[in-house]
N, CA, C and O atoms as CSV, one atom per row, in Angstrom:
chain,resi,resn,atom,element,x,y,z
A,1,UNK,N,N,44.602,34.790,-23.757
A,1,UNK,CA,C,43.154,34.828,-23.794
A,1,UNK,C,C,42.646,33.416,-24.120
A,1,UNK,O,O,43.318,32.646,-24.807
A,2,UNK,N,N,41.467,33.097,-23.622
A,2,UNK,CA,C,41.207,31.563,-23.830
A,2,UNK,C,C,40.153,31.938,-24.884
A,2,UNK,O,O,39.673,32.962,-25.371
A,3,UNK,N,N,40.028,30.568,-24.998
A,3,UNK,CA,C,38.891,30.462,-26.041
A,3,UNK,C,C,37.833,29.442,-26.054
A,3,UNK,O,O,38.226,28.336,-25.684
A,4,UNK,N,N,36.335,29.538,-26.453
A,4,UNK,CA,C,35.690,28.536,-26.167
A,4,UNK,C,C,35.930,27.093,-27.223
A,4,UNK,O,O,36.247,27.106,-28.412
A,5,UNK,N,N,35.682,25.997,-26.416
A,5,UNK,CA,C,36.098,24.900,-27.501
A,5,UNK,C,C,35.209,24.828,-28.483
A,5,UNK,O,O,34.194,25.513,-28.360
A,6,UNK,N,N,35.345,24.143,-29.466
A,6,UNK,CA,C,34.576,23.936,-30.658
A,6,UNK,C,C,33.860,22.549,-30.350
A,6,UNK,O,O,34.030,21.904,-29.316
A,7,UNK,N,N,33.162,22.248,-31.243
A,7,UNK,CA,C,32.138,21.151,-31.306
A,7,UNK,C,C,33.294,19.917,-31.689
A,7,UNK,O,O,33.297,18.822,-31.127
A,8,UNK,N,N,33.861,20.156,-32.312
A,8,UNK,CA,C,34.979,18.940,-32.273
A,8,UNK,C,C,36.377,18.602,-30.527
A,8,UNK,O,O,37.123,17.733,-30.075
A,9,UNK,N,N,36.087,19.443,-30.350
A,9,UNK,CA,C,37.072,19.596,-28.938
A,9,UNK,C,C,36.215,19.022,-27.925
A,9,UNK,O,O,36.862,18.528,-27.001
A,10,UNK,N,N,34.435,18.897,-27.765
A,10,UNK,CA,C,34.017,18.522,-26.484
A,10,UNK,C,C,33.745,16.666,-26.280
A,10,UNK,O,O,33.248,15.839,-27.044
A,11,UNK,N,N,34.138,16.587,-25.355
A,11,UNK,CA,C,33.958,15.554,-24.985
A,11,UNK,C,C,32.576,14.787,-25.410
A,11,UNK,O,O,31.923,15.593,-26.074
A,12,UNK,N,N,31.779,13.378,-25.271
A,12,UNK,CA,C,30.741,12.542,-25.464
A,12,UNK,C,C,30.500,13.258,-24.189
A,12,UNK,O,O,29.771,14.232,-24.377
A,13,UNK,N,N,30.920,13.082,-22.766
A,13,UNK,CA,C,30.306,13.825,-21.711
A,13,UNK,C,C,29.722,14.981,-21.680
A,13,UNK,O,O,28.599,15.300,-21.287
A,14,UNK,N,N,30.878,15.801,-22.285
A,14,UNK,CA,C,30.579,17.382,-22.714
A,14,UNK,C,C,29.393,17.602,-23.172
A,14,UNK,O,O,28.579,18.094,-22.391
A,15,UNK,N,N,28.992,17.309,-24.511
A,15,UNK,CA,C,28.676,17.135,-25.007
A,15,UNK,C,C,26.570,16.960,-24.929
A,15,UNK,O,O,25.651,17.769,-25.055
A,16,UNK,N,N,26.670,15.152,-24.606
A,16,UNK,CA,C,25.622,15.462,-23.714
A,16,UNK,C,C,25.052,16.125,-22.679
A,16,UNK,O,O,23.829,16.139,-22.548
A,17,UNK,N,N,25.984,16.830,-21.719
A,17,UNK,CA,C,25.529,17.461,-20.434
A,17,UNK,C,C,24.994,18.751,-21.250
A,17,UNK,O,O,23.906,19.297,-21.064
A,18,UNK,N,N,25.916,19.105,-22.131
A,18,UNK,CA,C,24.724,20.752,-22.691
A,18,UNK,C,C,23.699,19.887,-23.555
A,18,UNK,O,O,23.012,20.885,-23.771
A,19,UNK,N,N,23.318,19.330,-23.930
A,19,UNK,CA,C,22.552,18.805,-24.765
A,19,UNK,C,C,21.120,18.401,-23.696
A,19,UNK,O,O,19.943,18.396,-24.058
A,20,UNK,N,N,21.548,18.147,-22.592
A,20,UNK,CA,C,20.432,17.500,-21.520
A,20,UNK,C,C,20.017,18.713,-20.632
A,20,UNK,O,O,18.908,19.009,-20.187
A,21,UNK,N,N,21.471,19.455,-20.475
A,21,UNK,CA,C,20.743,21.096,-20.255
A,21,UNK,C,C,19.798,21.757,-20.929
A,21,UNK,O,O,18.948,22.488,-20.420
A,22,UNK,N,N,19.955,21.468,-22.287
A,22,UNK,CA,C,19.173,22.329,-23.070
A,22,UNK,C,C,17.805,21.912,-23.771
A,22,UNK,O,O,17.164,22.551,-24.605
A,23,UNK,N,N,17.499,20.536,-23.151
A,23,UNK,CA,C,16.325,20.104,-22.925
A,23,UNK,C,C,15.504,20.415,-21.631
A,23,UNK,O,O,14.287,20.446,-21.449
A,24,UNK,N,N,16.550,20.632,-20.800
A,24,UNK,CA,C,15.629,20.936,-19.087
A,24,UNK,C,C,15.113,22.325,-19.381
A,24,UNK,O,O,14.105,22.750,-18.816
A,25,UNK,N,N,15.909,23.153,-20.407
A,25,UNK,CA,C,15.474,24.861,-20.595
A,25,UNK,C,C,14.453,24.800,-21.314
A,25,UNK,O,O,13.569,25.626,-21.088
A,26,UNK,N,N,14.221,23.597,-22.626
A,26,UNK,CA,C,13.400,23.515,-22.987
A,26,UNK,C,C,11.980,23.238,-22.872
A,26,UNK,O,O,11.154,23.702,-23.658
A,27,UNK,N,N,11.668,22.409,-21.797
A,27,UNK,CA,C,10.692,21.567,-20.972
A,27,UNK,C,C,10.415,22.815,-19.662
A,27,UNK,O,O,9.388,22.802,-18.983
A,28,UNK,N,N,11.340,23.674,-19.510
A,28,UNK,CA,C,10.961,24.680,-18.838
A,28,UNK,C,C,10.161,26.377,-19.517
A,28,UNK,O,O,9.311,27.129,-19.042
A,29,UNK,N,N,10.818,26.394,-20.568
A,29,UNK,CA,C,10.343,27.858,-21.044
A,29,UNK,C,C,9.524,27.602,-22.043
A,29,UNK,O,O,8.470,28.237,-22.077
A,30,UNK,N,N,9.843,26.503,-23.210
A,30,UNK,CA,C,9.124,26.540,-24.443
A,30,UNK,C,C,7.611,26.784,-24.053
A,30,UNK,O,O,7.035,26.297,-23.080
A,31,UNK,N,N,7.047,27.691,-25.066
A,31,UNK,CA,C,5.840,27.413,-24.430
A,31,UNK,C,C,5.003,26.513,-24.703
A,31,UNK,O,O,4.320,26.168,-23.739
A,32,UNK,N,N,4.767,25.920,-25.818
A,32,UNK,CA,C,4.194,24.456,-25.829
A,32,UNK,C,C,4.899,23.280,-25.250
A,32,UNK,O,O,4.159,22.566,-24.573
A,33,UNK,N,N,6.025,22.930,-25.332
A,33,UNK,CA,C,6.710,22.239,-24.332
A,33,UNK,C,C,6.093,22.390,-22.684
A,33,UNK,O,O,5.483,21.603,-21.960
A,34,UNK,N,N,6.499,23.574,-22.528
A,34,UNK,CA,C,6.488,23.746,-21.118
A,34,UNK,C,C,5.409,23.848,-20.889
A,34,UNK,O,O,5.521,24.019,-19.676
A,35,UNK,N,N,3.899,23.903,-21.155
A,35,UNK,CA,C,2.572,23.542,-21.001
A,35,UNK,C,C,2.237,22.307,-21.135
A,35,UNK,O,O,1.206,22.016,-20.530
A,36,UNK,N,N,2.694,21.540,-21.664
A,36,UNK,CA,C,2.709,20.372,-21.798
A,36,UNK,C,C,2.945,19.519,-20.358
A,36,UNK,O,O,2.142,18.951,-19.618
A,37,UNK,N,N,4.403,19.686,-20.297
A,37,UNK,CA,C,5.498,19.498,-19.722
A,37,UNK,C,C,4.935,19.584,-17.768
A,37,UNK,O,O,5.120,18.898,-16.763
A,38,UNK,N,N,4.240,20.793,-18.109
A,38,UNK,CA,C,3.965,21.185,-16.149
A,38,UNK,C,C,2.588,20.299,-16.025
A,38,UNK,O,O,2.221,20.149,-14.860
A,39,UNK,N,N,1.900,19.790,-16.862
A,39,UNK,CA,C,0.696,19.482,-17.148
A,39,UNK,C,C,0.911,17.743,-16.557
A,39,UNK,O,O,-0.140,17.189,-16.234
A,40,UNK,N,N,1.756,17.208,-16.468
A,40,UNK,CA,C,1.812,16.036,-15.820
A,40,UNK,C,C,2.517,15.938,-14.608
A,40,UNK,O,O,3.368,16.747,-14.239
A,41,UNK,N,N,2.063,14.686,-13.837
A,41,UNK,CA,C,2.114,14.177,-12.759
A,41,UNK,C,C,3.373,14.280,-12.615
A,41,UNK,O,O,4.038,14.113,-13.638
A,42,UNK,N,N,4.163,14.609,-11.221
A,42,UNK,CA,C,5.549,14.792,-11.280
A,42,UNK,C,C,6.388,13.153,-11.141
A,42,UNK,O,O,7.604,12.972,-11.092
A,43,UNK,N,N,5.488,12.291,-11.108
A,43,UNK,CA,C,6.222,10.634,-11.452
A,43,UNK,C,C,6.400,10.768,-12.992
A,43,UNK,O,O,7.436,10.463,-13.583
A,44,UNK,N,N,5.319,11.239,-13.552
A,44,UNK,CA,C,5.564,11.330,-15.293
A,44,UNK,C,C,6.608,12.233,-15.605
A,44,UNK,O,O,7.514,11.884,-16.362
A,45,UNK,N,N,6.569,13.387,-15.083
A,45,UNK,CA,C,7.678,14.438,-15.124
A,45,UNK,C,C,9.230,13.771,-14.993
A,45,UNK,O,O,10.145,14.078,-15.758
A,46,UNK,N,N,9.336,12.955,-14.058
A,46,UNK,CA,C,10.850,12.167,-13.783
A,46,UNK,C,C,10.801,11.217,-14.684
A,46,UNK,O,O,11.520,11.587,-15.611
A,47,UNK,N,N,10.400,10.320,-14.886
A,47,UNK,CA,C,10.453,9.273,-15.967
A,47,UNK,C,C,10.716,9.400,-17.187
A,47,UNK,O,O,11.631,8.732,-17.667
A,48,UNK,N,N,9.875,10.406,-18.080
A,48,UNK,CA,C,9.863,11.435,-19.094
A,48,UNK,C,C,11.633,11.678,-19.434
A,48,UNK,O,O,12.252,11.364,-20.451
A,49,UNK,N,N,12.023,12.199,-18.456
A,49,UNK,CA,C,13.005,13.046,-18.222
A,49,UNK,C,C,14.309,11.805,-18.324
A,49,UNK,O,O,15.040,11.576,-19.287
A,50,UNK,N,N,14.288,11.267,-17.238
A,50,UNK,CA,C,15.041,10.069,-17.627
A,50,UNK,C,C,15.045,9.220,-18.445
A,50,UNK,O,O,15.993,8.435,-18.404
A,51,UNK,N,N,14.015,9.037,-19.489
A,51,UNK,CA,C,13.935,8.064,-20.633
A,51,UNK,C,C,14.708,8.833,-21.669
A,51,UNK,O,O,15.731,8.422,-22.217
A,52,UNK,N,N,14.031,10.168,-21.918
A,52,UNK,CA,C,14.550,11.205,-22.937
A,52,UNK,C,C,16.052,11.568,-22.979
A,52,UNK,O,O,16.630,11.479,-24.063
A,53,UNK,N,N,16.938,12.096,-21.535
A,53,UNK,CA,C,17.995,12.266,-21.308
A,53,UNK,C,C,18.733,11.196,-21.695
A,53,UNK,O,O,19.543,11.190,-22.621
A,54,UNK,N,N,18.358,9.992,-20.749
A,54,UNK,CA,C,18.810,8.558,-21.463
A,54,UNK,C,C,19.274,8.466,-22.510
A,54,UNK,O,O,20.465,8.372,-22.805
A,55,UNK,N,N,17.914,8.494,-23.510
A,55,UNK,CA,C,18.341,8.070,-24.944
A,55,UNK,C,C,19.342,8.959,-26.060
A,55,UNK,O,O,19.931,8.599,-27.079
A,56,UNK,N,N,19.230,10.403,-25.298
A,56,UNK,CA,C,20.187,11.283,-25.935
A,56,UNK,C,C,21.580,10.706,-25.647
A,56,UNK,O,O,22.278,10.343,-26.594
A,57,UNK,N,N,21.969,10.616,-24.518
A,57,UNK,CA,C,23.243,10.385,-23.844
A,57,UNK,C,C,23.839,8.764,-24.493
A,57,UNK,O,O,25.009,8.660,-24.859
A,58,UNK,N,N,23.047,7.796,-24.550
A,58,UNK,CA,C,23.020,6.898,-25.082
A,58,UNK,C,C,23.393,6.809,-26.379
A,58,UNK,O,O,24.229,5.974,-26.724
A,59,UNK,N,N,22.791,7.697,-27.292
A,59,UNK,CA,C,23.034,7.727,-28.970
A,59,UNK,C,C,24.327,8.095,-29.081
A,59,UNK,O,O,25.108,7.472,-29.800
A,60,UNK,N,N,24.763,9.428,-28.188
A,60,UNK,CA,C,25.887,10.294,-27.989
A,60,UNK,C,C,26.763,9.040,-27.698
A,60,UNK,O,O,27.458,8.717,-28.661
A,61,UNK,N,N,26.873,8.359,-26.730
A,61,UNK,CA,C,27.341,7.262,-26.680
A,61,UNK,C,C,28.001,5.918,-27.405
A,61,UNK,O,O,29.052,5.281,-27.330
A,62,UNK,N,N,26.472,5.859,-28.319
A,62,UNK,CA,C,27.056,4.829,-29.311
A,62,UNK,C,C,27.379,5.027,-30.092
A,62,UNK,O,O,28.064,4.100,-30.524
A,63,UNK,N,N,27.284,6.396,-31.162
A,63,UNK,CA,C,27.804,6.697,-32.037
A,63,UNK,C,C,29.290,7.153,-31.820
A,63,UNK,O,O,29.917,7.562,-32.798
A,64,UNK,N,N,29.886,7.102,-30.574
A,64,UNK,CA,C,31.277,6.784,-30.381
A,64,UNK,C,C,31.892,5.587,-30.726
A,64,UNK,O,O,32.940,5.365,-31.334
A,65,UNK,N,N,30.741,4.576,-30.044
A,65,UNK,CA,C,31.271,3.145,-30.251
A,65,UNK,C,C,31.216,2.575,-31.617
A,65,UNK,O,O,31.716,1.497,-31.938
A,66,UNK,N,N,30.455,3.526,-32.533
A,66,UNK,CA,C,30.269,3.138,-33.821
A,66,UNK,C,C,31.597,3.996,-34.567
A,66,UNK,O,O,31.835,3.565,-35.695
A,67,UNK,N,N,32.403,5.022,-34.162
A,67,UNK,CA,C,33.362,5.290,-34.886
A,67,UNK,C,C,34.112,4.878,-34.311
A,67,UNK,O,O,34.547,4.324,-35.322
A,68,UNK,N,N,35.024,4.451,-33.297
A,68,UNK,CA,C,35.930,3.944,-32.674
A,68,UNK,C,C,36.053,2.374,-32.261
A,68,UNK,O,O,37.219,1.994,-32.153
A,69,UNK,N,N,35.076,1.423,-32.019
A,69,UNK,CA,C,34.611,0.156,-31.825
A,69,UNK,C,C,34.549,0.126,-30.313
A,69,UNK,O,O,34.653,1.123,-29.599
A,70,UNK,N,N,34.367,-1.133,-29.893
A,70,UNK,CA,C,33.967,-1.108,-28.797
A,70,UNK,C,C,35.441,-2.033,-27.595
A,70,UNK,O,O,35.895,-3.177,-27.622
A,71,UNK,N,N,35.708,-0.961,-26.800
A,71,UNK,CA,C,36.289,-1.230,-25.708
A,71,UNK,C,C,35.742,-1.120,-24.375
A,71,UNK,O,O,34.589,-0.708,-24.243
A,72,UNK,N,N,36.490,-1.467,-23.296
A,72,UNK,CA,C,35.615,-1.447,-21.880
A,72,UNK,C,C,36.530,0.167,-21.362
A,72,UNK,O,O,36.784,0.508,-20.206
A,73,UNK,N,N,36.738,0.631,-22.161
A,73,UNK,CA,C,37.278,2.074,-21.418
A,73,UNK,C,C,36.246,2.682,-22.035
A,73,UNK,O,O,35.617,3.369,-21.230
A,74,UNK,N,N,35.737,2.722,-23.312
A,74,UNK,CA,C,34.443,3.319,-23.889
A,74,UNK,C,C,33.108,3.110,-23.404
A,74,UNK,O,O,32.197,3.934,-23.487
A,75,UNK,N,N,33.031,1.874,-22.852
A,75,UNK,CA,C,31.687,1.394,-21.915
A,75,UNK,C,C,31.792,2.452,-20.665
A,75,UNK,O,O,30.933,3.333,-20.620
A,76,UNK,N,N,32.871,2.405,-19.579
A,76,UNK,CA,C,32.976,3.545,-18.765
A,76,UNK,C,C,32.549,4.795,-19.565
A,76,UNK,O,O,31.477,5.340,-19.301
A,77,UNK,N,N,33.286,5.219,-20.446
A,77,UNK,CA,C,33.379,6.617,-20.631
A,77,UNK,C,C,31.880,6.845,-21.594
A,77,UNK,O,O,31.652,7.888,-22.207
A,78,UNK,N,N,31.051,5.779,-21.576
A,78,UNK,CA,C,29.537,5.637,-22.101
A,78,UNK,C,C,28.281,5.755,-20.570
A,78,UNK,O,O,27.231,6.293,-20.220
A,79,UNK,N,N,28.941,5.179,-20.285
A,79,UNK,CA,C,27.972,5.322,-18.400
A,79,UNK,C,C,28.779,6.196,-17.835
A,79,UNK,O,O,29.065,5.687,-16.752
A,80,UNK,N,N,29.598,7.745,-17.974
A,80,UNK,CA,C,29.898,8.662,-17.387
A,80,UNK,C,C,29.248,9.577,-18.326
A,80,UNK,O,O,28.612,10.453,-17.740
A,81,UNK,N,N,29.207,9.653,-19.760
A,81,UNK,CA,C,28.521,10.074,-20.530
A,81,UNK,C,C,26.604,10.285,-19.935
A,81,UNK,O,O,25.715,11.133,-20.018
A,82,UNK,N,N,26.807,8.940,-19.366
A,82,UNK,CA,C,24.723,9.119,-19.024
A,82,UNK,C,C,24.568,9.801,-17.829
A,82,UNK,O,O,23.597,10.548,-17.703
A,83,UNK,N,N,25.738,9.602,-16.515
A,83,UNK,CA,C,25.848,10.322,-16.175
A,83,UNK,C,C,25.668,11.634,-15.821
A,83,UNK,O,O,24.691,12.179,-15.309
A,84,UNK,N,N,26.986,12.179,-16.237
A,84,UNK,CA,C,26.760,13.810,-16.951
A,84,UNK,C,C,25.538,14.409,-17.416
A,84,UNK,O,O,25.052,15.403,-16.877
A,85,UNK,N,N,24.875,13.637,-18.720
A,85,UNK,CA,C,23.464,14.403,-18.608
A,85,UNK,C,C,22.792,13.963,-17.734
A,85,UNK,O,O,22.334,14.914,-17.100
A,86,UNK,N,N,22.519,13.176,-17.396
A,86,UNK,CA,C,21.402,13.312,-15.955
A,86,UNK,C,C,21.700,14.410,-14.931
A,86,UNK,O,O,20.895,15.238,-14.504
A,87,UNK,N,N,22.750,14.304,-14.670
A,87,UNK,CA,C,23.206,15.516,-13.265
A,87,UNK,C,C,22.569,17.128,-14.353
A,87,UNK,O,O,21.637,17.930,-14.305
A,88,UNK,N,N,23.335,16.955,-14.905
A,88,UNK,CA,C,23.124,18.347,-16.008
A,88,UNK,C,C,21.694,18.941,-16.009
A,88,UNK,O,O,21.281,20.062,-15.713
A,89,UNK,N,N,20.938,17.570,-16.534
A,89,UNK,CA,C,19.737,18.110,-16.639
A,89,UNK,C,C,18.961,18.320,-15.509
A,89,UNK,O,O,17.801,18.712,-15.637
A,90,UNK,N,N,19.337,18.159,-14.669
A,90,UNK,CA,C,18.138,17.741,-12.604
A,90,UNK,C,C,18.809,18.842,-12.384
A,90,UNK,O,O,18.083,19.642,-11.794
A,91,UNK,N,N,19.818,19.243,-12.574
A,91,UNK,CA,C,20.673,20.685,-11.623
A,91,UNK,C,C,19.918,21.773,-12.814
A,91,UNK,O,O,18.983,22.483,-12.444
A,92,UNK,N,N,20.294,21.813,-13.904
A,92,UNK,CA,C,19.237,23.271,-15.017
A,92,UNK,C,C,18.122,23.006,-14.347
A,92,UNK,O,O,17.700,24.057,-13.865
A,93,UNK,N,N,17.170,21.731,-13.984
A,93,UNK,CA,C,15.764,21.975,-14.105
A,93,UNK,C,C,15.385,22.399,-12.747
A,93,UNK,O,O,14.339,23.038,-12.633
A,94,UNK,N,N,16.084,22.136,-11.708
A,94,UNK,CA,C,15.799,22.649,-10.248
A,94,UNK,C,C,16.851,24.009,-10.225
A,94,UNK,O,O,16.481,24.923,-9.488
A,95,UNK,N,N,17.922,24.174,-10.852
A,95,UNK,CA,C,18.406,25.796,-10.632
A,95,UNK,C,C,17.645,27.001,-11.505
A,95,UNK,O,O,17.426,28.187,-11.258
A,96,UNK,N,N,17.463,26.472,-12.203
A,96,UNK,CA,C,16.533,27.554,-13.477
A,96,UNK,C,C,14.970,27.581,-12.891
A,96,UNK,O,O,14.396,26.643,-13.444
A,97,UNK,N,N,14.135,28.209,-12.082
A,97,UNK,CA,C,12.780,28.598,-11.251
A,97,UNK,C,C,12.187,28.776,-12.738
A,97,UNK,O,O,12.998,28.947,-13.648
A,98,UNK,N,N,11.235,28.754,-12.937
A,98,UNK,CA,C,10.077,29.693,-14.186
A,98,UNK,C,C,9.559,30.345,-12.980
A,98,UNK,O,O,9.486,29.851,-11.855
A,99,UNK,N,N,9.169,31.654,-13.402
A,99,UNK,CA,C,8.313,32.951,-12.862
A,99,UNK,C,C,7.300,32.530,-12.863
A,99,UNK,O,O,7.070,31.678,-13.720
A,100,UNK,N,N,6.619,32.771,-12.272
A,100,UNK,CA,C,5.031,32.535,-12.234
A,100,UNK,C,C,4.397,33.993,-12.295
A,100,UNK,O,O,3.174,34.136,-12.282
């Protein structure tokens, strides 16, 4: 029988991609969020989205480089990290519809 990993088992990738998912659910259902959120221009809507995802994936990022130091296999595995949430979050926010 498998088992789900723990918070210590997921990857910086891992990691951020549910983390950027669970901002696209957020920006979609919350309801002050998501009134907010539908309430701007869809250039603001992408930008928004990419600054925010960014900076999550980014922190997730450096606070690797802050326990481990800094190598160029960690720089990769820091821009696959930003990666990951970006895809994460554009695939939740266009697969997940809100009802109207």
């Amino acid at each position: 029988m498998t088992s789900f990993p723990t918070v210590d088992d997921l990857t910086p990738a891992m990691l951020s991609a549910t983390v950027a998912a669970v901002l696209s659910l957020v920006f979609r259902y919350v309801p002050g969020a998501a009134d907010w959120f539908s309430g701007l221009p869809v250039t603001h809507k992408q930008l928004f989205m990419l600054g925010v995802t960014s900076a999550l994936a980014a922190a997730i990022g450096l606070y690797i480089f802050a326990q481990n130091g800094f190598s160029s296999e960690r720089l990769w595995n820091l821009l696959f990290t930003l990666y990951a949430a970006l895809t994460a979050n554009q695939v939740t926010y266009q697969f997940v519809k809100r009802a109207r």
